[in-house]
C-alpha positions in Angstrom: 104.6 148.1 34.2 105.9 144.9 36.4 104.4 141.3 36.0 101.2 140.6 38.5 102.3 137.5 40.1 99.5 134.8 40.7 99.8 132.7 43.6 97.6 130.0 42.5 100.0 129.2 39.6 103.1 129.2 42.0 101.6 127.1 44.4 98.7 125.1 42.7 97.7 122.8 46.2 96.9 126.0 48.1 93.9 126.6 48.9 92.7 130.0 50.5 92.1 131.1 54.0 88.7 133.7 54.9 90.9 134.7 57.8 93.8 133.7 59.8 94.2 131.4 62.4 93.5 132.4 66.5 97.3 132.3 67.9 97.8 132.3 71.7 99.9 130.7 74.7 99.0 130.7 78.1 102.1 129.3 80.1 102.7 127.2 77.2 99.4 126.0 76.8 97.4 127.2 73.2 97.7 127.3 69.5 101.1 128.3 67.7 102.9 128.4 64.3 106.3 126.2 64.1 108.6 125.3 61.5 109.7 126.7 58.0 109.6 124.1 55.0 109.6 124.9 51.5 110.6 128.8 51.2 109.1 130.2 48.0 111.5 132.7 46.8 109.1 134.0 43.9 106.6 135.0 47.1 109.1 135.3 49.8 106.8 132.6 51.9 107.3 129.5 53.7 105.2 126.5 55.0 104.6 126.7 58.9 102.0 124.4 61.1 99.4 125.3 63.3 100.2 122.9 66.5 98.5 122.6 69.7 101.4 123.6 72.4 101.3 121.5 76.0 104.3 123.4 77.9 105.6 125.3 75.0 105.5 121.9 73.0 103.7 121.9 69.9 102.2 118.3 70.2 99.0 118.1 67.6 99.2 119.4 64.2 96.4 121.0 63.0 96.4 122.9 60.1 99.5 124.0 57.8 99.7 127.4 56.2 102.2 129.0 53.4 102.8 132.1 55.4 104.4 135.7 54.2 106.1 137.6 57.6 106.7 141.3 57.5 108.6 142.0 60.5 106.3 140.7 63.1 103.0 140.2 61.2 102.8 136.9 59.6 100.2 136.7 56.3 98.3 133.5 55.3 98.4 133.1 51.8 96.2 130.5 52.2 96.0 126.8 53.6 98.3 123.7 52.7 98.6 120.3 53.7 100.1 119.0 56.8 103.4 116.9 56.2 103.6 113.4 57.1 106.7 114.4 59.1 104.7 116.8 61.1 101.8 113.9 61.9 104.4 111.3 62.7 106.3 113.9 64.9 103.0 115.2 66.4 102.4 110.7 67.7 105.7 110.9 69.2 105.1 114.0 71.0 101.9 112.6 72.4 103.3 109.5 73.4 106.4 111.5 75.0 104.4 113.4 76.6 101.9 110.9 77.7 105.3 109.0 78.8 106.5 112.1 81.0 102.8 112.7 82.5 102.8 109.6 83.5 106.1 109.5 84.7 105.3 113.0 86.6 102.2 111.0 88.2 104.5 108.2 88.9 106.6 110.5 90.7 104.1 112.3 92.7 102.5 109.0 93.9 105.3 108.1 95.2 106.4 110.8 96.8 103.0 111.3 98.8 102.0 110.8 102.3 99.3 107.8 101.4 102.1 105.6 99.1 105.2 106.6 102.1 102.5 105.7 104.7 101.7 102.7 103.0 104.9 101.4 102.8 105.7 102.0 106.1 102.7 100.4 107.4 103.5 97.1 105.3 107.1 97.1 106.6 104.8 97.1 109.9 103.0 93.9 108.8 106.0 92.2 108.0 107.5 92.7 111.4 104.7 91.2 113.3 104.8 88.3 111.0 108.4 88.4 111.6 107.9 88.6 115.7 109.6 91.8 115.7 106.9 93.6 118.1 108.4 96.4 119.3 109.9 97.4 115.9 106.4 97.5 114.4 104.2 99.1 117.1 107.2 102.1 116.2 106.1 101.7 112.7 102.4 101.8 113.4 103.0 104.9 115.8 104.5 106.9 112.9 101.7 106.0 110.6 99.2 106.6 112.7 100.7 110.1 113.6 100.8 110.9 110.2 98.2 109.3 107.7 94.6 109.9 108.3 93.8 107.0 105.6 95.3 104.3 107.9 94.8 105.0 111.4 91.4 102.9 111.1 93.9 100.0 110.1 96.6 100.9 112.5 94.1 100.6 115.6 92.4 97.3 114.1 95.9 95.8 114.0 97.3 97.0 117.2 94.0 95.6 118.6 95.4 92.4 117.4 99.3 92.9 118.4 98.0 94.3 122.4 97.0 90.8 123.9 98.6 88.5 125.9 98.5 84.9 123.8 100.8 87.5 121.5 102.7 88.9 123.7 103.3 86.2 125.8 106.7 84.6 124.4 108.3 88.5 124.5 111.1 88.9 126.2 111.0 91.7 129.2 113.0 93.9 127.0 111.0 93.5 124.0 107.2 93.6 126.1 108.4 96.9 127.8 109.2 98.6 124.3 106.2 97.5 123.1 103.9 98.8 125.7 106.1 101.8 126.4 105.1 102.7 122.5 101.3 102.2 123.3 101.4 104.8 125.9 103.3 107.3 123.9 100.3 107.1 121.0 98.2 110.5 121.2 95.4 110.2 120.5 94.9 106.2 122.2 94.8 103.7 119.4 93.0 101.5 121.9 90.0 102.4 124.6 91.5 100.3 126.8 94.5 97.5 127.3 92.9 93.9 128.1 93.6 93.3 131.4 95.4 89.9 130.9 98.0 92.4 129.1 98.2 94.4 132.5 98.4 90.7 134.5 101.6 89.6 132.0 103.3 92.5 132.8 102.8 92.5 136.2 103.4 88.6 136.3 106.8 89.2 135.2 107.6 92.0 137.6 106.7 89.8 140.5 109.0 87.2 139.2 111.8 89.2 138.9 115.1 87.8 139.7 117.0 90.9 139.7 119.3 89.5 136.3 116.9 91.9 134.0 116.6 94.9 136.1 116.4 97.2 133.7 113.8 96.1 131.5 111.6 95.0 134.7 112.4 98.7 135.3 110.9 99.6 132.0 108.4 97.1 132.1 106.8 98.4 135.6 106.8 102.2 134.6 105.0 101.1 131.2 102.5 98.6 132.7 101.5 101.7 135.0 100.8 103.7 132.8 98.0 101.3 130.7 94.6 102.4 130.8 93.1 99.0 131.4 89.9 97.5 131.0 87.5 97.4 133.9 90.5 98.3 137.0 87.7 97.6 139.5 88.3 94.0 138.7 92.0 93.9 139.4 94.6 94.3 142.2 96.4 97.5 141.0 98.8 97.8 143.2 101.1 100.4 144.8 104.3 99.7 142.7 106.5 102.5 144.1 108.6 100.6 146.7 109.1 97.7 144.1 109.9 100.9 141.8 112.6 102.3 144.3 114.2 98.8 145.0 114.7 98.2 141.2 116.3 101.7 140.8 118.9 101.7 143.9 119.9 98.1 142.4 120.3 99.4 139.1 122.3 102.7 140.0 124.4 100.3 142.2 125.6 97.8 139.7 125.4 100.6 136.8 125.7 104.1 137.4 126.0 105.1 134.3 122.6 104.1 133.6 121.1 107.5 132.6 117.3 106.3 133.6 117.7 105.3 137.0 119.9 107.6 137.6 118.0 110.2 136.6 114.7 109.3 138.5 116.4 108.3 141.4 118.1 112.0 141.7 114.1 113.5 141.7 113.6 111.6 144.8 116.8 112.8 146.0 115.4 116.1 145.2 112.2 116.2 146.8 114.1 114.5 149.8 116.2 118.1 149.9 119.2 116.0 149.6 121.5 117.8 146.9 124.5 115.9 148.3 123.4 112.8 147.2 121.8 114.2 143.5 125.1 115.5 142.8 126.8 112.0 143.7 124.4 109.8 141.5 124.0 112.8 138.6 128.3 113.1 138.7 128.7 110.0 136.2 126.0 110.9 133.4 126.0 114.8 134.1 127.4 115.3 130.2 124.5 113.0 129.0 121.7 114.4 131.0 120.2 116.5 127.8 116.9 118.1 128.5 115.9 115.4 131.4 114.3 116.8 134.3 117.7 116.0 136.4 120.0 118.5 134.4 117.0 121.4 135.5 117.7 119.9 139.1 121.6 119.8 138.8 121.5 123.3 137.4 119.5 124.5 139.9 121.9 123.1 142.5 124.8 124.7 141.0 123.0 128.3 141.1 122.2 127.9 144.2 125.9 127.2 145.0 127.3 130.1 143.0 128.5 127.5 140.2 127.0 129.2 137.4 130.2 127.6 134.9 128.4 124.1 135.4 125.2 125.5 135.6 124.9 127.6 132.1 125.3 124.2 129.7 123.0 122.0 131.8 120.4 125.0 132.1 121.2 125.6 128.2 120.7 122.3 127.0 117.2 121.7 129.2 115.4 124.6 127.8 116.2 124.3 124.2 115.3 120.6 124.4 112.1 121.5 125.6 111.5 124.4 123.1 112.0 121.6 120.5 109.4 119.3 121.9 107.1 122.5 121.8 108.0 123.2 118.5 107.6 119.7 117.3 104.2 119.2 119.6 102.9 122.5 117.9 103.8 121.8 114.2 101.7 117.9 115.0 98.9 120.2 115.9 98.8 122.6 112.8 99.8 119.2 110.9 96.5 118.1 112.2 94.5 120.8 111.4 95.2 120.8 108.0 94.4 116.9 107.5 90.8 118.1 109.3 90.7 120.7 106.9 91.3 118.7 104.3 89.0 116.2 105.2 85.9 119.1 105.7 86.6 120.6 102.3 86.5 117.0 100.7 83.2 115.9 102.3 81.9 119.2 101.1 83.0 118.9 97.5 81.5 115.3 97.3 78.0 116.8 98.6 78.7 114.6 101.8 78.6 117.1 104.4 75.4 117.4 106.9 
């Protein structure tokens, strides 16, 4: 008859176990043995610790067992204590851990919309403090197109940057790029322009001593287009023959100047003089992109059997504008999220009506 072996004699700081220990993971997350210390060879056993896992990691020690396996079944012989190698490494595991949650929040915070917007709208700050004008209305624009948290900023500063006394020391060049920006905001960051903004503009037009055609150009097709504050009280007037005379100077002296030439080829048009679109268009028909003028210089060429010059002028018009749609149409479902967002917030605070 063989020898009973008693456990308590082999292993006199064990202390027995009712039952044994609830082991699970959930994507890394639960309760799970690890390691395989001090192997008993009298009862084939081993010391392994009960750890709390965070992503498959076991992070806090909680118990250690002397534990039997038979195949896959594991049998507690009973409970032990936990090494001081175990605590220690269990500390550095937390603080890694904290270290790489933190570094994972770092990471995310700056990689969201609210830090990249905020950036951007700083950069924006510092280019009005700079006198850079039309570079930060650009940089407002793209905020305000894109973070919901600012726009009430963006529109409080803009209110600021859209006066005269600060636009006032602009050149042309620079106070057409900045109101030119203005008008391509959707929604309006402003109700209205002040009308000494309006007044500035068209002071300068006035004035013009044909050396800055092009910006005056610029200047007069932006300062039509400002909604401005109580019109009744101003002169608005018909700028179209100024318009004209700026556009025939410019396409004299620089044909190659896409924007005049381009306008002044729709008038052509709508004059039913196809002659003269084709002489103005000939110098930037290569650059003419999805502009209304390469639709008209196609056209032209149909109509005359050219369909060689037609195709890549026709070609390059409609996919241009089936980008704008497709850019106009993912701002809109861009939108609609943010307001969806915003809904299901309010709700979860308890803030809705």
């Amino acid at each position: 008859m063989s020898d009973k072996i008693d456990i308590n004699e082999i292993h006199p700081s064990m202390k027995p176990v009712d039952s044994a220990p609830s082991l699970f993971s959930f994507y890394g997350f639960g309760l799970g043995l690890f390691g395989n210390r001090d192997f008993s060879a009298q009862t084939q056993s081993s010391i392994k610790t009960l750890f709390i896992t965070l992503a498959f990691i076991p992070v806090i020690p909680l118990r250690a067992y002397r534990v039997a396996k038979d195949g896959a079944h594991y049998y507690f012989l009973g409970r032990v204590p936990v090494s001081k190698l175990a605590r220690n490494g269990s500390l550095a595991a937390v603080l890694l851990g904290g270290l790489a949650i933190a570094g994972f929040g770092t990471q995310q915070y700056v990689s969201s919309d609210k830090y990249i917007n905020g950036k951007a709208f700083a950069k924006a700050e510092a280019a009005v403090a700079q006198g850079a004008l039309p570079e930060a209305m650009v940089l407002y624009k793209d905020v305000f197109d894109n973070s919901d948290y600012y726009q009430m900023q963006v529109k409080s500063n803009i209110r600021n940057l859209v006066r005269a006394k600060t636009l006032k020391d602009t050149n042309n060049q620079d106070l057409a790029n900045v109101l030119t920006t203005l008008n391509s905001f959707s929604p309006a960051p402003l109700n209205s322009v002040p009308e000494d903004v309006y007044q500035l503009a068209l002071t300068r037009i006035k004035n013009n001593d044909k050396s800055d055609n092009i910006s005056i150009h610029k200047l007069l097709h932006a300062a039509r287009e400002l909604n401005v504050v109580n019109p009744e009280n101003l002169f608005l007037e018909d700028l179209s023959s100024t318009d004209m005379d700026l556009i025939l100077d410019i396409n004299k002296t620089t044909p190659t100047n896409l924007e005049a030439a381009v306008e002044l080829s729709e008038y052509y048009y709508g004059q039913e003089k196809t002659a003269e679109v084709k002489a103005v268009l000939a110098p930037v028909k290569d650059r003419l992109g999805d502009t209304e003028a390469a639709r008209i210089l196609g056209q032209i060429f149909i109509s005359e059997g050219n369909n060689k010059e037609a195709y890549p002028l026709l070609s390059n018009y409609t996919s241009g504008r089936l980008k704008v749609l497709q850019t106009a149409e993912k701002k809109f479902i861009d939108l609609q999220n943010r307001l969806w967002d915003t809904e299901f917030n309010r709700l979860k605070d308890g803030l809705a009506s």
